[in-house]
C-alpha positions in Angstrom: -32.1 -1.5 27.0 -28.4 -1.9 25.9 -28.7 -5.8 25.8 -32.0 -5.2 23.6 -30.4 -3.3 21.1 -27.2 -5.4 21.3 -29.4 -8.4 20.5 -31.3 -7.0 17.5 -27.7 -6.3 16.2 -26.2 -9.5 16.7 -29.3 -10.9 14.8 -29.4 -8.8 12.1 -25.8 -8.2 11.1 -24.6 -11.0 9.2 -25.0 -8.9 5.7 -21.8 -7.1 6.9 -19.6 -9.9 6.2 -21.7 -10.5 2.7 -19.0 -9.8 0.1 -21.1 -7.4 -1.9 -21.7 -5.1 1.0 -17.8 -5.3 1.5 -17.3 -4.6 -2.1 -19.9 -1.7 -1.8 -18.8 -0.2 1.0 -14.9 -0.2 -0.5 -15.9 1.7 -3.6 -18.1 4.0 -1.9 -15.2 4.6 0.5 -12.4 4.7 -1.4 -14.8 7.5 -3.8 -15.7 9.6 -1.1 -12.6 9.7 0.6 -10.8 11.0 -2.3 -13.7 13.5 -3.3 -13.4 15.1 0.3 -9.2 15.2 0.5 -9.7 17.0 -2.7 -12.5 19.5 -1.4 -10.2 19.5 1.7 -6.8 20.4 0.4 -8.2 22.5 -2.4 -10.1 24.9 0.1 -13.7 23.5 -1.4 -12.9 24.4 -4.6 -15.3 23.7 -6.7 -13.4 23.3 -9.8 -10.9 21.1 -8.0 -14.1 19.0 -7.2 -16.2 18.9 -10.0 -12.4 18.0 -11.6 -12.2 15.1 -9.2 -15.2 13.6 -9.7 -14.9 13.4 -13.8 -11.4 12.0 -13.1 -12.8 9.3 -10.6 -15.8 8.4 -12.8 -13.4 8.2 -15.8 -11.2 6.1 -13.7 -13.5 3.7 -12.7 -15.0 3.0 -15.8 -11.5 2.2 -16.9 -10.7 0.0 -13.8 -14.3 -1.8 -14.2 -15.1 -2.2 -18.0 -11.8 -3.1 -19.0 -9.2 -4.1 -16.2 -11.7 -6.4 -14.2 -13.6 -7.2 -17.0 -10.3 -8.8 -18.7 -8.0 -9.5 -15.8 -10.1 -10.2 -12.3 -10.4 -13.7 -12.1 -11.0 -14.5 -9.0 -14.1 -14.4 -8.5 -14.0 -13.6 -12.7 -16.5 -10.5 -13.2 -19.2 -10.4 -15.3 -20.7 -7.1 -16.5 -23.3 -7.0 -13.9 -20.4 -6.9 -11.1 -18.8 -4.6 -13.1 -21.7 -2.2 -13.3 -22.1 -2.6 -9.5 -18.7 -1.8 -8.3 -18.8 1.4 -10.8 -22.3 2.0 -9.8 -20.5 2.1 -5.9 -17.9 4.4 -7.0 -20.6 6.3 -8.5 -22.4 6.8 -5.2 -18.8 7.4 -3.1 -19.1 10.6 -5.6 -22.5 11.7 -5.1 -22.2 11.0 -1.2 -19.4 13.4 -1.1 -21.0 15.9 -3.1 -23.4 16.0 0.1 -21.0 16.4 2.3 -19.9 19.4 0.5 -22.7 21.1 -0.4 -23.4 20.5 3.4 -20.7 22.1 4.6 -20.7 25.0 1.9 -24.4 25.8 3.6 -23.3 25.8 6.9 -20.4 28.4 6.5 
């Protein structure tokens, strides 16, 4: 069984080393990660969250629609990768959120 599933993996996983799914997975990442130190450190503070998550979305609008859009050349970014890289950091947010609200549940 273990060399059928490791098969159907080796097939099917050459979109890991596809640059968007990289980029994706970084802001997602990098997003979440931040949203649950904060919601760790904090106690799950909601304020302390809710304040994360504006000053991450702020953040990465900045980092997108200005810094990348004006100094990332290489690959140079266009709006559309702009909007997806904040549209990942977007989703790091929400993913977190789910984790929290998760965990605020199962107390």
């Amino acid at each position: 069984m273990w060399a059928k599933i490791k098969a159907w993996l080796t097939t099917r996983s050459e979109f890991m080393n596809e640059v968007g799914f990289l980029a994706a997975m970084g802001h997602i990442g990098w997003a979440c990660l931040i949203m649950l130190s904060t919601a760790l450190l904090s106690n799950l503070n909601m304020h302390s969250c809710l304040i994360a998550s504006v000053v991450i979305a702020v953040f990465a609008g900045i980092k997108e629609f200005i810094y990348d859009a004006n100094f990332e050349k290489n690959p140079p970014q266009n709006f559309s990768m702009n909007l997806g890289d904040f549209a990942g950091y977007l989703g790091g947010i929400a993913l977190a959120w789910v984790v929290i609200v998760v965990r605020i549940k199962l107390r």
